[in-house]
MARZA-257876 format. One record per residue (C-alpha): residue in one letter; x, y, z. Coordinates in Angstrom, 3 decimals. Example, Ala and Ser with C-alpha at 12.3 -4.5 7.8 and 13.67 -1.06 7.14 Angstrom:
['a',[12.300,-4.500,7.800]] ['s',[13.670,-1.060,7.140]] 
end
This chain:
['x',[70.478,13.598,43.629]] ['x',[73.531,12.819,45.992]] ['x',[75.464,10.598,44.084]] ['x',[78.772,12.571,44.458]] ['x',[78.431,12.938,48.185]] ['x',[78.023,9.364,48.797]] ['x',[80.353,7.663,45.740]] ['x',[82.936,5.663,47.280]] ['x',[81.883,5.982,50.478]] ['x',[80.889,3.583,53.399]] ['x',[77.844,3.753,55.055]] ['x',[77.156,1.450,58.085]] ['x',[72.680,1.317,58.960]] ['x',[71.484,-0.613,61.503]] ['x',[67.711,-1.748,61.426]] ['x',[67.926,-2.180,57.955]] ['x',[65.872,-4.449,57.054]] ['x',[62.333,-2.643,58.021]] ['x',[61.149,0.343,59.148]] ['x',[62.649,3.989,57.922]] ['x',[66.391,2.005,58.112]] ['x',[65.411,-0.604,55.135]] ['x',[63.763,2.883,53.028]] ['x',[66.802,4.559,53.722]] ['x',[68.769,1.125,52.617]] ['x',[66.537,1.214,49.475]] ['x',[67.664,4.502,48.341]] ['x',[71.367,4.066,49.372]] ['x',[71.777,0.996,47.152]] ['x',[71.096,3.933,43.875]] ['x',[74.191,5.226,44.709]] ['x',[77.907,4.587,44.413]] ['x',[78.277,3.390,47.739]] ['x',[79.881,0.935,50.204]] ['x',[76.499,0.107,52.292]] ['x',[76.841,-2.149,55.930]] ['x',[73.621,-3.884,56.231]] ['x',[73.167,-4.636,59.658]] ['x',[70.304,-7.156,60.538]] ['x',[69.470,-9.478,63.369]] ['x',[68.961,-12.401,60.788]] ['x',[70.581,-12.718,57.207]] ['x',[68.465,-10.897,54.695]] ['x',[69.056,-12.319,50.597]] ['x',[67.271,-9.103,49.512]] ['x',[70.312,-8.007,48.380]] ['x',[72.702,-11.114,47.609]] ['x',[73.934,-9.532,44.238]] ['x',[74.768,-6.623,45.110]] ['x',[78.830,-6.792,46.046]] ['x',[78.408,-3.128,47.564]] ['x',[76.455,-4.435,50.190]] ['x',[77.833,-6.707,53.492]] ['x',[75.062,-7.563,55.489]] ['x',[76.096,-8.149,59.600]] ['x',[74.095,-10.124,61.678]] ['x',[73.856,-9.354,65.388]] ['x',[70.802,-9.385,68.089]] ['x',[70.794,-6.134,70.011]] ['x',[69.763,-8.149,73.482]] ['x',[73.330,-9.721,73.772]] ['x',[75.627,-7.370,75.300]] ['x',[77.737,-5.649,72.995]] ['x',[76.815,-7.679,70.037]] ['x',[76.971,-4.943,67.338]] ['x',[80.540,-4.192,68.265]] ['x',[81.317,-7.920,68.558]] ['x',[79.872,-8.471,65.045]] ['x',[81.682,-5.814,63.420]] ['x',[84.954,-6.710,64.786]] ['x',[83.967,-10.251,63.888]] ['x',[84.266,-9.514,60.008]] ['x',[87.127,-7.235,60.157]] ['x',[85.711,-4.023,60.214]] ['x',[87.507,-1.165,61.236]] ['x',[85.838,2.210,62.612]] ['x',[87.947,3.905,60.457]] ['x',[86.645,2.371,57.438]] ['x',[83.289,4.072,58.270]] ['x',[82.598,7.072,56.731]] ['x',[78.653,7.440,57.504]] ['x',[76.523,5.355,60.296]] ['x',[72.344,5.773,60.330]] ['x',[71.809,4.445,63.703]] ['x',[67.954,3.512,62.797]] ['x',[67.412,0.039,64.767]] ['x',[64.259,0.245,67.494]] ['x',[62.043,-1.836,69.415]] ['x',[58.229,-0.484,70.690]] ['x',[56.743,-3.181,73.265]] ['x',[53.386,-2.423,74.208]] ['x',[53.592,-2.652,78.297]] ['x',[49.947,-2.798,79.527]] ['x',[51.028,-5.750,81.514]] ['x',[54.181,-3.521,83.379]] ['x',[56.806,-6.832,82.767]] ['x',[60.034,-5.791,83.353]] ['x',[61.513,-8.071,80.581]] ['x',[60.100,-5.937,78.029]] ['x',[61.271,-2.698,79.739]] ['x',[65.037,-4.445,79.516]] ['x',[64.581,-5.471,75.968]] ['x',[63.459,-2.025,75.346]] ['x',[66.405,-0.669,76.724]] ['x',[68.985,-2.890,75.420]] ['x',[67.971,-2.246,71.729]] ['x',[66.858,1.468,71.890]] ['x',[69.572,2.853,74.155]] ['x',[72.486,0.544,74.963]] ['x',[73.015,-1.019,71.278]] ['x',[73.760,2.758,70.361]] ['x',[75.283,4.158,73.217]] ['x',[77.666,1.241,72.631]] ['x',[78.473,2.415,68.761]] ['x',[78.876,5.570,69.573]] ['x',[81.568,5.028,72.097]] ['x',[83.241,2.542,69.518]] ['x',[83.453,5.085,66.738]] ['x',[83.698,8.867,68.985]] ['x',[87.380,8.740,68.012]] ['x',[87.606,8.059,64.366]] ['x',[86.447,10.087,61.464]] ['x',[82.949,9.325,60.835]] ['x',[79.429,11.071,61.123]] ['x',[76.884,9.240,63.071]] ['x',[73.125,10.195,62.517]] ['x',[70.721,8.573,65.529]] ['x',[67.263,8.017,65.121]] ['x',[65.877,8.990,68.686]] ['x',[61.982,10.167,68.726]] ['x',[59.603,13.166,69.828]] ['x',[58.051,10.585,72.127]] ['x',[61.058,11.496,73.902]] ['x',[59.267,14.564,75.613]] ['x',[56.578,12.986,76.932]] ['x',[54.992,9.829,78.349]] ['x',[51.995,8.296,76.607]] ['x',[49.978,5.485,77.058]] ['x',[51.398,1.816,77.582]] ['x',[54.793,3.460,76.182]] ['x',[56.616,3.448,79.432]] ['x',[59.653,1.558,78.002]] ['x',[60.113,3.214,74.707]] ['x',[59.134,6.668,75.564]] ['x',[61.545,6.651,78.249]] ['x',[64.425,5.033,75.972]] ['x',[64.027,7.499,73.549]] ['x',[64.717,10.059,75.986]] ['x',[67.652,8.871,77.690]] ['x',[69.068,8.274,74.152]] ['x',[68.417,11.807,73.317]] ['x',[70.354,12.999,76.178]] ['x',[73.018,10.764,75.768]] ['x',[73.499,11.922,72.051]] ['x',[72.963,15.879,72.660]] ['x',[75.955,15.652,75.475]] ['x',[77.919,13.675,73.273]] ['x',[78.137,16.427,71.070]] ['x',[78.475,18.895,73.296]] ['x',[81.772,16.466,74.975]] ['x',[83.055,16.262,70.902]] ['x',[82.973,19.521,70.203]] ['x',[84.850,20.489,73.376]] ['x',[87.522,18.014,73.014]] ['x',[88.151,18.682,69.667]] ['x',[87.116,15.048,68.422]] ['x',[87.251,14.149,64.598]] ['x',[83.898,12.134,64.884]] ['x',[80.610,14.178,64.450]] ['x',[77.027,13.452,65.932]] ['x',[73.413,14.148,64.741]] ['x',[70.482,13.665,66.449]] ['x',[67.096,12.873,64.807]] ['x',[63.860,13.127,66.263]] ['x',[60.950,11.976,63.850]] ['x',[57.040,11.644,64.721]] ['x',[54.866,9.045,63.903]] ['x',[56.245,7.900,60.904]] ['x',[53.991,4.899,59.797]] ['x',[55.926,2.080,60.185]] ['x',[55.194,-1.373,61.323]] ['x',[55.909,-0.424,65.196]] ['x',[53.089,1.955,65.507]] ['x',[49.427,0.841,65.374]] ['x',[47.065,2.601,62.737]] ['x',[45.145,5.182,65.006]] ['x',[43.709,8.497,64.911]] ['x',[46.578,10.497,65.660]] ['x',[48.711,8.199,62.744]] ['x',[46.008,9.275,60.280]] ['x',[46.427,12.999,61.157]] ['x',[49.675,13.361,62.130]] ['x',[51.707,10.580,60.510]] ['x',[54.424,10.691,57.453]] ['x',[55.214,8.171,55.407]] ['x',[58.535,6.011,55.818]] ['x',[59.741,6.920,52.627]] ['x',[59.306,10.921,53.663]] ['x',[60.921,9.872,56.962]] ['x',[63.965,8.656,55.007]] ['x',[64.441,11.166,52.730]] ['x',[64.381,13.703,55.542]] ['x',[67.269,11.922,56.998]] ['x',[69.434,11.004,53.847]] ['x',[68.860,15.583,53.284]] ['x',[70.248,15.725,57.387]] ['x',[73.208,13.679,56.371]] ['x',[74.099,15.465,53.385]] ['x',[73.699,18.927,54.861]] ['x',[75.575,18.039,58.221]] ['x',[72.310,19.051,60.430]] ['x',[73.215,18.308,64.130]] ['x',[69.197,18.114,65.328]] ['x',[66.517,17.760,63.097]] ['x',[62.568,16.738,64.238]] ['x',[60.016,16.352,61.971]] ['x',[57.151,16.900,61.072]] ['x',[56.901,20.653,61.928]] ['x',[53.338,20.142,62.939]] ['x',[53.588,17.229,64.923]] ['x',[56.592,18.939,66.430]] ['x',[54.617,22.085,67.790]] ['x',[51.168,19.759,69.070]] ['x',[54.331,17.181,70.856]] ['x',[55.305,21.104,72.785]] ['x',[52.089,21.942,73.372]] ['x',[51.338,18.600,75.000]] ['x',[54.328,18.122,76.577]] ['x',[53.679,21.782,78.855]] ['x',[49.772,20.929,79.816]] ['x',[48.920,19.907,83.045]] ['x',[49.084,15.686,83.464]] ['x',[45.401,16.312,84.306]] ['x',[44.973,17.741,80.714]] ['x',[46.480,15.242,79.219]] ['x',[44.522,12.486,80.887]] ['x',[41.666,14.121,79.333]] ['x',[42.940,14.012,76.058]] ['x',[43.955,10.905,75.943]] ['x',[40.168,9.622,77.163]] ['x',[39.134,11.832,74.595]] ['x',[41.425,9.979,71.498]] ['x',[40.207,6.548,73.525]] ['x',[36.297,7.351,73.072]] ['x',[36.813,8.600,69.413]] ['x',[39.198,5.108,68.205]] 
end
């Protein structure tokens, strides 16, 4: 379907090897294209494939994504594409502040950190925030909260690009619950929940079409506004209510 928009090019997705990133990785590989695996341990999945170079870094050392890049030579320029997909959800019932760190460090930092390494070179960056983002929810303190600061961070980056007159472009994504091994199987999953393979096509169409916000699904998208402008009393309820009926 886009294998003249992405022949020849090079595509750089981190969190590839689960999740929407490694669905998004699986459709990739169809096409024509230079593909930048990036994984916190080496993956064989796709050892014979010479289009793909898989990078290794761990998102809780400091800089470690730019570090590993520069580590095997590769430029920003090189870059045409990057699918900033990688993300950590650490239930946080027990409030330790290791797990708030760890959430910030991979959800926020890792790509605040890319982005800043690539702002002045060519290439279009899509980055996989969430509609958690809006509101808090149960035992989500850490990633809710990293998904929103990474929203802002990406929505003013574009704003700053477009200003200065910067060659690299911005995206932001914001899906639902897309079922995917970091949410648990729950009411509001069954309902309201698309599959990872939806999730990724959604994005790959985003990429294609230059879309600089997209959040998905439409339904989810209106209950998440509806939610996120009741009373915290309100919710509270609600949330006993989706407790009673698990």
């Amino acid at each position: 379907m886009y294998s003249k928009f992405f022949q020849n090019k090079t595509i750089l997705i981190t969190g590839s090897s689960q999740g929407i990133g490694e669905t998004i990785l699986s459709m990739l590989v169809n096409y024509s294209c230079n593909i930048i695996m990036v994984t916190r341990k080496k993956s064989n999945i796709y050892n014979e494939n010479k289009n793909i170079k898989n990078i290794n870094c761990d998102f809780l050392e400091e800089n470690s994504l730019i570090k590993s890049l520069e580590l095997n030579s590769i430029d920003p320029n090189s870059i045409d594409y990057a699918i900033l997909c990688a993300g950590t959800k650490i239930d946080n019932r027990l409030n330790r502040n290791e797990d708030y760190m760890k959430t910030l460090k991979v959800n926020l930092l890792a790509n605040v950190n890319f982005c800043h390494w690539i702002k002045d070179y060519k290439a279009h960056t899509l980055i996989v925030s969430s509609l958690g983002r809006y509101h808090g929810m149960k035992f989500s303190n850490g990633y809710n909260s990293s998904k929103a600061a990474l929203s802002i961070f990406v929505e003013s980056l574009i704003f700053d690009q477009k200003l200065l007159n910067k060659k690299a472009t911005f995206s932001l994504i914001e899906p639902g619950l897309v079922r995917t091994g970091m949410i648990k199987d729950s009411i509001l999953v069954k309902i309201f929940g698309v599959s990872k393979h939806y999730a990724a096509k959604k994005i790959l169409e985003s990429l294609v079409k230059r879309r600089t916000f997209v959040a998905f699904p439409l339904f989810f998208r209106i209950v998440t506004f509806i939610f996120s402008n009741i009373s915290l009393t309100l919710k509270l309820k609600f949330l006993k209510y989706l407790k009673m009926n698990d």
